[in-house]
Structure formats: structure tokens, C-alpha cells
TIMI-2910 file (N, C-alpha, C, CB; in pm, 1 decimal, decimal comma, always signed):
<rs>
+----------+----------+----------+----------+----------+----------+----------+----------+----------+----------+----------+----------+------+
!      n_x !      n_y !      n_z !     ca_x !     ca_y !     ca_z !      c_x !      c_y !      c_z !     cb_x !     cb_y !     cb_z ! resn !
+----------+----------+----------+----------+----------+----------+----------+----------+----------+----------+----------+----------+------+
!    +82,8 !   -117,4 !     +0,0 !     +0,0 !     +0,0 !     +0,0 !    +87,5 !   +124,1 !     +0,0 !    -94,3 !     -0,4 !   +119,7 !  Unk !
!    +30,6 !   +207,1 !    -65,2 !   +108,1 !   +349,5 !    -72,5 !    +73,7 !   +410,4 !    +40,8 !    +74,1 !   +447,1 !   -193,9 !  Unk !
!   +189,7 !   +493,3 !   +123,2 !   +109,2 !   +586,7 !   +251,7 !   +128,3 !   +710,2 !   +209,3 !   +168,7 !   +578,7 !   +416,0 !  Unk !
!    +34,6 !   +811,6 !   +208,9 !    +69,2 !   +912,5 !   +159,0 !    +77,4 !  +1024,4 !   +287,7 !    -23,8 !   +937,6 !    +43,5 !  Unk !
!   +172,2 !  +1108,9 !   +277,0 !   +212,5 !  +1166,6 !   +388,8 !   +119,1 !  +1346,9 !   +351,2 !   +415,9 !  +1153,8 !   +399,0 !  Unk !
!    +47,1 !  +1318,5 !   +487,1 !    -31,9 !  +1454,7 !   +405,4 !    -29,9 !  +1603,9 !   +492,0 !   -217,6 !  +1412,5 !   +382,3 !  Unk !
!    +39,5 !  +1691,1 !   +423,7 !    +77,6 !  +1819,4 !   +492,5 !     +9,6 !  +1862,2 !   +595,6 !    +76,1 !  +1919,2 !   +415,7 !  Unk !
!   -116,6 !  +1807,8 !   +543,3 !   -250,8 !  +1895,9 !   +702,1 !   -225,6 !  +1746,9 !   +781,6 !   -519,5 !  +1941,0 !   +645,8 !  Unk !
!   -194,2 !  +1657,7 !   +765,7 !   -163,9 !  +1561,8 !   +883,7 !    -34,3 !  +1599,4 !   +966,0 !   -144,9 !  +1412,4 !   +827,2 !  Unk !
!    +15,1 !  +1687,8 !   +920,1 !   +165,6 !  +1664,3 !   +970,2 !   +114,9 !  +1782,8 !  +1133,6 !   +335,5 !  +1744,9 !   +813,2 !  Unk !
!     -3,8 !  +1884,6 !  +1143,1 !    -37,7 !  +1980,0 !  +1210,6 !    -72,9 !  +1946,3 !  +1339,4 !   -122,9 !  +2040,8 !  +1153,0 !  Unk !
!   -121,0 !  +2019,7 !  +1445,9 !    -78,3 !  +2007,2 !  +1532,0 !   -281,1 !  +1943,3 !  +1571,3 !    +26,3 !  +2146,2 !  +1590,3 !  Unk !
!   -330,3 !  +1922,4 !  +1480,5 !   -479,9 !  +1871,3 !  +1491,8 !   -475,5 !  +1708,9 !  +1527,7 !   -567,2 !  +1898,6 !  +1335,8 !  Unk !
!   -568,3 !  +1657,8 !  +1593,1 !   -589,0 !  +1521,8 !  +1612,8 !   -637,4 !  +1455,6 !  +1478,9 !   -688,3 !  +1502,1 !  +1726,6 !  Unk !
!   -593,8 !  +1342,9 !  +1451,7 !   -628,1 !  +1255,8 !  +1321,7 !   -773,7 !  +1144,9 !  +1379,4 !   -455,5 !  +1144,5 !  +1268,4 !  Unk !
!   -819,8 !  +1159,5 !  +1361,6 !   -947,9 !  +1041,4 !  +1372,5 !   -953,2 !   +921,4 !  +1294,4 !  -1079,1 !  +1097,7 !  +1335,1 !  Unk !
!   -867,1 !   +841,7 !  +1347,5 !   -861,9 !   +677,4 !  +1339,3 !   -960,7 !   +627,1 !  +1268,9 !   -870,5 !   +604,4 !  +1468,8 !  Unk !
!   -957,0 !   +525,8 !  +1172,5 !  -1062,1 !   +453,3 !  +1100,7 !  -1140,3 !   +335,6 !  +1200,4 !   -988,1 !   +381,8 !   +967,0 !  Unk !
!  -1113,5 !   +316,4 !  +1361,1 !  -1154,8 !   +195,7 !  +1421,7 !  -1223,3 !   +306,0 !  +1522,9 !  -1031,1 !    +67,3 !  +1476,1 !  Unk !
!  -1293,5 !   +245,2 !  +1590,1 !  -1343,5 !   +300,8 !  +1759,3 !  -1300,5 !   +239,2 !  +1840,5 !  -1482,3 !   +299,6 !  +1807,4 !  Unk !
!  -1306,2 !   +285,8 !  +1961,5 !  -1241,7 !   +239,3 !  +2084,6 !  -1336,0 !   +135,2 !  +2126,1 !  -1217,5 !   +352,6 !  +2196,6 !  Unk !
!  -1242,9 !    +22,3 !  +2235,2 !  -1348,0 !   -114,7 !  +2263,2 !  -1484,9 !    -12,0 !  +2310,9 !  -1278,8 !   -254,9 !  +2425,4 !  Unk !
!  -1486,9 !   +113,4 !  +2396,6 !  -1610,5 !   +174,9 !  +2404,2 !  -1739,6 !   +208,1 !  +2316,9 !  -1578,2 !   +260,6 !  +2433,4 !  Unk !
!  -1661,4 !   +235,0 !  +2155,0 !  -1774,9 !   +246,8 !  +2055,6 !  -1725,0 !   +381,5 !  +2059,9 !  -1944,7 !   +206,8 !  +2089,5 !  Unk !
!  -1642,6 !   +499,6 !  +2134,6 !  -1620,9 !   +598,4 !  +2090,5 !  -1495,3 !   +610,8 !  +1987,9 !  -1620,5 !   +667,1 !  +2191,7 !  Unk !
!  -1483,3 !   +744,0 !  +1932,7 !  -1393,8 !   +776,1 !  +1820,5 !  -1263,6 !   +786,9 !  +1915,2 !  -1438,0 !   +923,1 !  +1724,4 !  Unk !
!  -1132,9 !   +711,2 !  +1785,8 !   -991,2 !   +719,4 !  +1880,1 !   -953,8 !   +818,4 !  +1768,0 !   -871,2 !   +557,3 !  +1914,4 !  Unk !
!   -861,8 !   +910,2 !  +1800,6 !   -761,8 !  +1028,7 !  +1738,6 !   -645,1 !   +951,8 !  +1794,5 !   -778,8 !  +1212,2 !  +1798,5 !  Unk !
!   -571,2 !  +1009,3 !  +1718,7 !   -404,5 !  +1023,3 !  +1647,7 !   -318,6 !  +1190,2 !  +1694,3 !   -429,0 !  +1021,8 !  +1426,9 !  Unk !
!   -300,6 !  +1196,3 !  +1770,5 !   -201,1 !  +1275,8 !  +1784,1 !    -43,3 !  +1253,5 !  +1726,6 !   -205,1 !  +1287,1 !  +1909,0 !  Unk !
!    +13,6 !  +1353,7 !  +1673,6 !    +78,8 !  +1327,0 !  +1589,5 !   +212,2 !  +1466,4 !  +1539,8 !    -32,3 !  +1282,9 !  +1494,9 !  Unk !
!   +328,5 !  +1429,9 !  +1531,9 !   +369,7 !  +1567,0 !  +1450,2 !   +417,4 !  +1551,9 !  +1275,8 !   +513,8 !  +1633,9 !  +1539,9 !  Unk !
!   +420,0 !  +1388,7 !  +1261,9 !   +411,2 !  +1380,0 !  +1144,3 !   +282,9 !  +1284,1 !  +1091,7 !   +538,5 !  +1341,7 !  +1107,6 !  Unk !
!   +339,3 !  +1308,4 !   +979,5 !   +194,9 !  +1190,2 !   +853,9 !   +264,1 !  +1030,0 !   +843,9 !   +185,8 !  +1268,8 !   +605,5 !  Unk !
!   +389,8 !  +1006,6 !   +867,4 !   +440,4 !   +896,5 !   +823,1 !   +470,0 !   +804,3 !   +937,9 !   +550,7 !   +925,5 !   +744,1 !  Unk !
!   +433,5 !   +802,5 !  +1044,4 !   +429,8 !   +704,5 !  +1139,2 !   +364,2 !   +557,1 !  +1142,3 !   +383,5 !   +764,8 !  +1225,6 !  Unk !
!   +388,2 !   +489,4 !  +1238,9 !   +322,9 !   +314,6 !  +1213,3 !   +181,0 !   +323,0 !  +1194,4 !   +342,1 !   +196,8 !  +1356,8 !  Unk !
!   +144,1 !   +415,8 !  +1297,5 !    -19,8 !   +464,3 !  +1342,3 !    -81,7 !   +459,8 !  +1250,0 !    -54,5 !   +598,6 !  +1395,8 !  Unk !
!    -46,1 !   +609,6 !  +1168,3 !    -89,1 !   +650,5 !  +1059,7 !   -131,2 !   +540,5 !   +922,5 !    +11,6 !   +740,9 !  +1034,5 !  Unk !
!    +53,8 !   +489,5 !   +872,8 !    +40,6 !   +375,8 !   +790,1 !    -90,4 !   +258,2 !   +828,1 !   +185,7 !   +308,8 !   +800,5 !  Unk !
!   -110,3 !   +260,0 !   +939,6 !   -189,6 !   +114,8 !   +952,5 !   -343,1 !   +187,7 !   +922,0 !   -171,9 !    +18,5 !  +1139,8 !  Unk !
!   -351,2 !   +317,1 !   +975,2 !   -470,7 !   +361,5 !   +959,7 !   -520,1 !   +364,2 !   +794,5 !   -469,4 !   +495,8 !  +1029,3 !  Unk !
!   -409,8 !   +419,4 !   +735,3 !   -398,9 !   +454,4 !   +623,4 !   -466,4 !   +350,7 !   +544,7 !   -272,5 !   +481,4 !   +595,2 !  Unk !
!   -418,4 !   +222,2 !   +529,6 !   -378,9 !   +109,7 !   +524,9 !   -570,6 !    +52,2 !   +511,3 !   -260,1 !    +68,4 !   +668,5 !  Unk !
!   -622,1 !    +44,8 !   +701,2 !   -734,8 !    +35,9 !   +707,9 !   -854,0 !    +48,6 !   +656,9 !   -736,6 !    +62,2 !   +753,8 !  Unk !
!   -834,0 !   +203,4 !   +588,4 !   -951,4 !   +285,9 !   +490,0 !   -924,7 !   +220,9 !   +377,0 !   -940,8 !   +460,5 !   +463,6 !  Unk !
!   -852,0 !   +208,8 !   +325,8 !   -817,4 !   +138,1 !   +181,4 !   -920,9 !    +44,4 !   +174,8 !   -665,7 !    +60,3 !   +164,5 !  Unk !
!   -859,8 !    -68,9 !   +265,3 !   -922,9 !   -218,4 !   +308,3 !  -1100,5 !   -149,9 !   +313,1 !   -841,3 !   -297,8 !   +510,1 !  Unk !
!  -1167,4 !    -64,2 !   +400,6 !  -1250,6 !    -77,0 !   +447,9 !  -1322,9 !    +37,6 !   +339,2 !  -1235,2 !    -73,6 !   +594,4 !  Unk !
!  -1293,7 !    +59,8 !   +263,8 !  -1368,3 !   +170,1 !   +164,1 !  -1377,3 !    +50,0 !    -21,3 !  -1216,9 !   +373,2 !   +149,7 !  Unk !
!  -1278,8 !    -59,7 !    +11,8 !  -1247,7 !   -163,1 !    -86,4 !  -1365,6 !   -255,1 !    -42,1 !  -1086,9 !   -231,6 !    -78,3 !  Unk !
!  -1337,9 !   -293,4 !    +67,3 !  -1498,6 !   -358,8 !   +111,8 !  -1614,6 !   -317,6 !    +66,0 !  -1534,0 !   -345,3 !   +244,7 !  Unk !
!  -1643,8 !   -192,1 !   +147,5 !  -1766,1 !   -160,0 !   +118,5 !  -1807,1 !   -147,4 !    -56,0 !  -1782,8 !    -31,1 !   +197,7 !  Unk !
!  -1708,4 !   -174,4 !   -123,7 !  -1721,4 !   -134,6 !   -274,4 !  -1769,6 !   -301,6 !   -321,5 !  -1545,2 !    -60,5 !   -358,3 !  Unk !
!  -1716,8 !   -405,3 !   -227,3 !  -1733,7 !   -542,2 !   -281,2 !  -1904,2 !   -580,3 !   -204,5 !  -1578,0 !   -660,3 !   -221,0 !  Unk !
!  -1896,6 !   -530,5 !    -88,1 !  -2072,8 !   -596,0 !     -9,7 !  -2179,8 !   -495,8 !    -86,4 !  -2098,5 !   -559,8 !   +220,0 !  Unk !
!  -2123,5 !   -356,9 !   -152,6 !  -2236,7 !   -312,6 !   -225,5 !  -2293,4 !   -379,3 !   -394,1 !  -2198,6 !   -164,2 !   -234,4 !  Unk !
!  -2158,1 !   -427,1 !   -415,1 !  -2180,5 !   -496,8 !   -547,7 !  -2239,6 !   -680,5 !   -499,8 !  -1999,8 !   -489,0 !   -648,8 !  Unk !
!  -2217,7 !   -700,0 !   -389,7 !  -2286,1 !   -850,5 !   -401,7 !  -2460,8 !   -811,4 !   -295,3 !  -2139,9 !  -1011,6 !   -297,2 !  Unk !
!  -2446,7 !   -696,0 !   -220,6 !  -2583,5 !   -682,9 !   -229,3 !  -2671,3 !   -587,4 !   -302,8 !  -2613,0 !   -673,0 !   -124,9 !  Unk !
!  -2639,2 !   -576,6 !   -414,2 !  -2699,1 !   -477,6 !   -546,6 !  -2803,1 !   -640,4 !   -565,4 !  -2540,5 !   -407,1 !   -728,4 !  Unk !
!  -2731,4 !   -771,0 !   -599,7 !  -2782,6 !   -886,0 !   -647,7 !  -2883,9 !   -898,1 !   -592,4 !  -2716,5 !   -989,5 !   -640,6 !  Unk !
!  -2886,8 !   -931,2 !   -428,7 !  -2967,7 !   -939,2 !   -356,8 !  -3125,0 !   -837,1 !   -363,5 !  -2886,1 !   -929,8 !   -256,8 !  Unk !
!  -3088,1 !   -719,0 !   -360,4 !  -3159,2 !   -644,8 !   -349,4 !  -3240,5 !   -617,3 !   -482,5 !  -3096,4 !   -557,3 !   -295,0 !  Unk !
!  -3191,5 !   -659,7 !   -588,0 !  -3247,7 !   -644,7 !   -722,6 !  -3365,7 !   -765,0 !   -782,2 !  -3116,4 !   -644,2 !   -816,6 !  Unk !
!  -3312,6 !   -881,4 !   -697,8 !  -3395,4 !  -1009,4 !   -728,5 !  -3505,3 !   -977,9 !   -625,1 !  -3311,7 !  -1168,6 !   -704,6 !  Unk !
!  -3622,5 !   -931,2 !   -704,2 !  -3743,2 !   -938,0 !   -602,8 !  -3810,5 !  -1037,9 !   -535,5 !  -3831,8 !   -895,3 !   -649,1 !  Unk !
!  -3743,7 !  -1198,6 !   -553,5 !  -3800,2 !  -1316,1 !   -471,9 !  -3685,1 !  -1321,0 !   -362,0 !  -3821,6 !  -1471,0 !   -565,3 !  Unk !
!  -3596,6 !  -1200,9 !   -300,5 !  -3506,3 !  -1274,7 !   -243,8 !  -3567,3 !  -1289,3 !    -86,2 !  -3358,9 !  -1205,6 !   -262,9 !  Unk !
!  -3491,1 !  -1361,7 !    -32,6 !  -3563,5 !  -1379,5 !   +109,2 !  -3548,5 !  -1294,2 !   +218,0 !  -3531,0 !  -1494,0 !   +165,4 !  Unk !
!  -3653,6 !  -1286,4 !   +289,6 !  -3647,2 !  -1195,4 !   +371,1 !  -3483,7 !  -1150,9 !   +460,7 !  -3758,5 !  -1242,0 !   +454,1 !  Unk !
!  -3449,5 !  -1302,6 !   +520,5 !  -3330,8 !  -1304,4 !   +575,6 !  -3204,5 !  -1237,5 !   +497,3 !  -3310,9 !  -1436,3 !   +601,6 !  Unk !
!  -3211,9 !  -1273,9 !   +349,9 !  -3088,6 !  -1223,1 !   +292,0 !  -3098,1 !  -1065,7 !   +271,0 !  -3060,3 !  -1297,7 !   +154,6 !  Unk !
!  -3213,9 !  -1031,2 !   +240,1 !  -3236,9 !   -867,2 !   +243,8 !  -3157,6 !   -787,0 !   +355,0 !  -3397,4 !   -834,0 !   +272,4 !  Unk !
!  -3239,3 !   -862,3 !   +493,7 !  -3201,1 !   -779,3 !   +601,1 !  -3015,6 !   -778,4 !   +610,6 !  -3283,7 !   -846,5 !   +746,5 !  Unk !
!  -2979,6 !   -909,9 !   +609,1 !  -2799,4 !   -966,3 !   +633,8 !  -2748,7 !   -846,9 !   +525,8 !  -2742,8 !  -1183,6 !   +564,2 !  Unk !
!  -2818,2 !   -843,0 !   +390,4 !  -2743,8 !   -731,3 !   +335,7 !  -2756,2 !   -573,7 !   +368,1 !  -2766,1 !   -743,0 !   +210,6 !  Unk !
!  -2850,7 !   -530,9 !   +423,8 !  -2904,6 !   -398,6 !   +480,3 !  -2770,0 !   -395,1 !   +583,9 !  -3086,7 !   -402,1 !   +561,1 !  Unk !
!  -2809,0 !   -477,1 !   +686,3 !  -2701,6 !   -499,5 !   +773,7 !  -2530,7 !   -465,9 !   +741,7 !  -2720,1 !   -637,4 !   +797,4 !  Unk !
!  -2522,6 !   -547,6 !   +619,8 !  -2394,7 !   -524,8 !   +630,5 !  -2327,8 !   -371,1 !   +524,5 !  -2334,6 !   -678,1 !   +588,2 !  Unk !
!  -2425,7 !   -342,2 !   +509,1 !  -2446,8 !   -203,5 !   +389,4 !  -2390,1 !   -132,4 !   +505,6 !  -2632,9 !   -137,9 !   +313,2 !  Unk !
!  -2536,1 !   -123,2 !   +631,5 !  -2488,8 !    -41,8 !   +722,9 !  -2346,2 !    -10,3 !   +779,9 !  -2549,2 !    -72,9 !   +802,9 !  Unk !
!  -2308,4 !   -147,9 !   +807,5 !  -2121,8 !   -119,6 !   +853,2 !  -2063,8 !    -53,3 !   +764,8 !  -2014,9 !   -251,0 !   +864,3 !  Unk !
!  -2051,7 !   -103,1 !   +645,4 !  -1961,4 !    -41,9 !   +513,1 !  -2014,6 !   +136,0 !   +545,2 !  -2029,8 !   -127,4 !   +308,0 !  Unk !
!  -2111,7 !   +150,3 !   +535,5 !  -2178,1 !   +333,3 !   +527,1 !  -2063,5 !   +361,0 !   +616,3 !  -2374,3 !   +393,4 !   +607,1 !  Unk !
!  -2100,5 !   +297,2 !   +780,4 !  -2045,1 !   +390,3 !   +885,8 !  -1896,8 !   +388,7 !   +893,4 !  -2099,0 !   +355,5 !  +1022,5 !  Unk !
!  -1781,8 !   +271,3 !   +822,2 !  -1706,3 !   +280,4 !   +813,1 !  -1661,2 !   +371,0 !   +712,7 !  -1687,2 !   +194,9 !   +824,9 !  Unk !
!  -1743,5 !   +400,8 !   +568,4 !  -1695,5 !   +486,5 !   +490,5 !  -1748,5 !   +669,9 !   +509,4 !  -1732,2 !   +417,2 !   +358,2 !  Unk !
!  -1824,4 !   +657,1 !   +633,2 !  -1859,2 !   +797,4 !   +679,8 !  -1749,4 !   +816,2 !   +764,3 !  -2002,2 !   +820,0 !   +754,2 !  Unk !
!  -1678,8 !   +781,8 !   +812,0 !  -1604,8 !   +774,9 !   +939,6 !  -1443,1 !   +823,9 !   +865,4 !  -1616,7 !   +592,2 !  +1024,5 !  Unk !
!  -1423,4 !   +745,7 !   +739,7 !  -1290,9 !   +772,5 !   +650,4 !  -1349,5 !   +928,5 !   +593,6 !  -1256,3 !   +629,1 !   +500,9 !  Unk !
!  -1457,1 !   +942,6 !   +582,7 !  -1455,7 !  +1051,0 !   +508,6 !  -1476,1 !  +1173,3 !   +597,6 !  -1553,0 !  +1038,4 !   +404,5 !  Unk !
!  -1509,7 !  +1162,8 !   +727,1 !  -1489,0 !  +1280,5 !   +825,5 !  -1354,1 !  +1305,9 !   +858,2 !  -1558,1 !  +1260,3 !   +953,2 !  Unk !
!  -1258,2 !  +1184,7 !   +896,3 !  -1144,3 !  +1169,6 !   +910,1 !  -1039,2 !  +1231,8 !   +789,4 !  -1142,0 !  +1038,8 !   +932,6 !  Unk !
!  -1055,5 !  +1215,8 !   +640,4 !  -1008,1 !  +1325,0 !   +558,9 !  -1060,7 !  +1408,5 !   +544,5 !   -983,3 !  +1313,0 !   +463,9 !  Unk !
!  -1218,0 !  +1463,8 !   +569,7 !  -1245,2 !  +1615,4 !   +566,1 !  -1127,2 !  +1684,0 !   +672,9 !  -1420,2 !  +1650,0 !   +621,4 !  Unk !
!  -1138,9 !  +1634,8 !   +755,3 !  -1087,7 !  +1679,6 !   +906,9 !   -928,9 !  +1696,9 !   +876,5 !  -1121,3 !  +1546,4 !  +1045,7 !  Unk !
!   -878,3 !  +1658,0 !   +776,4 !   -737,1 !  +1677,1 !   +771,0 !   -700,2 !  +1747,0 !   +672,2 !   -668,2 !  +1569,9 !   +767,8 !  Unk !
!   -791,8 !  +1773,0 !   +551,7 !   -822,0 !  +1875,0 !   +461,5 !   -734,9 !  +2017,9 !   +503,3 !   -986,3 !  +1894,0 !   +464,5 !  Unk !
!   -677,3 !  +2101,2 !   +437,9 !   -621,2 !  +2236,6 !   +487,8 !   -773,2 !  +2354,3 !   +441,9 !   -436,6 !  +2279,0 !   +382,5 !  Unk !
!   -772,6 !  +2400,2 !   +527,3 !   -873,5 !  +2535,3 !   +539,2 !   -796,8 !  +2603,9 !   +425,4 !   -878,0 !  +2636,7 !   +708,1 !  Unk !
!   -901,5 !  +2639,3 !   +347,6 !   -849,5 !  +2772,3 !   +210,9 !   -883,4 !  +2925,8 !   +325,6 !  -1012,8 !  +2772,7 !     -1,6 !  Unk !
!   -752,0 !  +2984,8 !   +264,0 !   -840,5 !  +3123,8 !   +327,7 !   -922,9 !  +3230,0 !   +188,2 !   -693,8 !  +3247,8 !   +427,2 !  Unk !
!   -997,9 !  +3247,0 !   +301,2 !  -1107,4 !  +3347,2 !   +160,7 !  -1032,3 !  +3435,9 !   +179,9 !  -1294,1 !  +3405,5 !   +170,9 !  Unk !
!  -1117,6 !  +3499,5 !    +59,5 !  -1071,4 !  +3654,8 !    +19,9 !  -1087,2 !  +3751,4 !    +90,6 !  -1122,9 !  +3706,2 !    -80,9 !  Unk !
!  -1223,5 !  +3707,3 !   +174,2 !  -1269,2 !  +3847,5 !   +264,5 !  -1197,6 !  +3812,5 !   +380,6 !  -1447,2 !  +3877,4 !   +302,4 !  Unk !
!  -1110,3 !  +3741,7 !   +402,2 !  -1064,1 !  +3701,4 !   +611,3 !   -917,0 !  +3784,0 !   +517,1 !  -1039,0 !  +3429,2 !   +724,3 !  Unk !
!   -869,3 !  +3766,4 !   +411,3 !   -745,8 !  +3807,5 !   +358,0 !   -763,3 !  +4000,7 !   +351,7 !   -724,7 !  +3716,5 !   +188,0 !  Unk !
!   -904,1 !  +4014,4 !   +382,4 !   -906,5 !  +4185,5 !   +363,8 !   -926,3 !  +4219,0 !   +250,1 !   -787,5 !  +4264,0 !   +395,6 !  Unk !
!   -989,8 !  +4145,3 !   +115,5 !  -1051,4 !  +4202,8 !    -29,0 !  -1195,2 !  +4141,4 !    -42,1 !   -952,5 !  +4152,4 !   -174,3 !  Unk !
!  -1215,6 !  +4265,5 !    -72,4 !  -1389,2 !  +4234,7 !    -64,5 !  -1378,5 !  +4154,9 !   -236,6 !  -1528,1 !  +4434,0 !    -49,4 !  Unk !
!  -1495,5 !  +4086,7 !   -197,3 !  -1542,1 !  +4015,2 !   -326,7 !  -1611,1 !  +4081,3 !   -422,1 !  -1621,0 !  +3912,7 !   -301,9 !  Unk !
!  -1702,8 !  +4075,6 !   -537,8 !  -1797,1 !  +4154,3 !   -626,4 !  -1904,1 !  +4169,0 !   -578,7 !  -1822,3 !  +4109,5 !   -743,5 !  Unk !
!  -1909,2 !  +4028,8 !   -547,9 !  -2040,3 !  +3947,5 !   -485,2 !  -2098,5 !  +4060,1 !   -325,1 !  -1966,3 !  +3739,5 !   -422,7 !  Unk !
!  -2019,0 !  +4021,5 !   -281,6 !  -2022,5 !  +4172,9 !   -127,7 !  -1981,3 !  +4345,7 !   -115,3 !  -1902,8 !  +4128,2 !     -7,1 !  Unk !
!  -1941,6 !  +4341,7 !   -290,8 !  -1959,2 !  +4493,2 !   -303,1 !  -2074,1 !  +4506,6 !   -321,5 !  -1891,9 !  +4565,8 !   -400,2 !  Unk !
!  -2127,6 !  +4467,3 !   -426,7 !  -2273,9 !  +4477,0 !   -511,4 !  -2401,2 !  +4415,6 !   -470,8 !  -2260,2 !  +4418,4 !   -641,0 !  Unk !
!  -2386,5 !  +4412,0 !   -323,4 !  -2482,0 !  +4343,4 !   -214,2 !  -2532,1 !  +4498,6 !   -153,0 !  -2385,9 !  +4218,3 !    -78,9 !  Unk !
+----------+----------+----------+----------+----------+----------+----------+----------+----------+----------+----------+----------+------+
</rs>
């Protein structure tokens, strides 16, 4: 796997882990760089768990498309849709969250067109 070392990871912000704690709450990553074991394994994790969810949505597309399927297999696939979602909501808060803030124009002190002509 490639780890990619990412500038807004390297900051002084907590990283939000792709697993939860045995509690069910969210674990962070404190950190001063992007290229640590942590990171790599996390890294690593989303791959795996965003690759998944790409394989249980394509074998329950089947399921869900055959209108005689059985009740049981419906739900087992709902079910496991659900994990894949919350694992791939969880990767994707976790790179919003490491994303670098753009600065606007107006925090930089130039008004826009848009807020002159307002």
C-alpha cells in the first residue's frame, strides 16, 4: 500500500482513526508527522474498508435487485451495507478533518464583487 504523507496531517490537529475504541467511541491520532506506524496502519485500514464496502455493495446490489429474495438475505445485506456506510462515513470525516482550510478573500481583507454589489 502506498502511505501518503499529508501536509494537514503533519499539524498540530488530532487525526481520527478509522476503528473506535473497545467503548464504541472515536480514537484520534495525535501526531507531529503523517508517516508514522499509526498513521500507515490507519492509512492502510480505509483502503481495506472503503475496498470492502465497494465489494458488499456490489454482491448486495444482487440481492436487493432479485425481487423473490428472502427476507433473511435482504435484512444480512441492509445490515452489512450499514457497517460499510459507517465505516466509509467515518474515513470521510477523518479526511475532511485533515483537509487544509483555504483562506477566503474576505478574512485576507478584499472584498469580493459578490459583497460589493450586495
Amino acid at each position: 500500500m502506498k502511505h501518503i504523507t499529508d501536509p494537514a496531517a503533519t499539524s498540530n490537529s488530532p487525526r481520527l482513526l478509522p476503528w473506535p475504541s473497545p467503548d464504541g467511541n472515536p480514537c484520534y491520532l495525535m501526531t507531529d508527522s503523517g508517516g508514522g506506524y499509526v498513521s500507515c496502519l490507519a492509512d492502510d485500514l480505509e483502503a481495506v474498508q472503503l475496498a470492502m464496502g465497494a465489494d458488499v455493495l456490489g454482491l448486495a446490489r444482487a440481492v436487493l435487485d432479485d425481487p423473490v429474495s428472502p427476507y433473511t438475505e435482504v435484512r444480512y445485506a441492509g445490515l452489512r451495507l450499514a457497517e460499510c456506510l459507517t465505516d466509509a462515513l467515518r474515513v470521510a470525516e477523518s479526511r475532511g478533518l485533515r483537509l487544509a482550510v483555504p483562506a477566503t478573500e474576505e478574512a485576507d481583507g478584499v472584498e469580493t464583487s459578490e459583497s460589493s454589489t450586495a
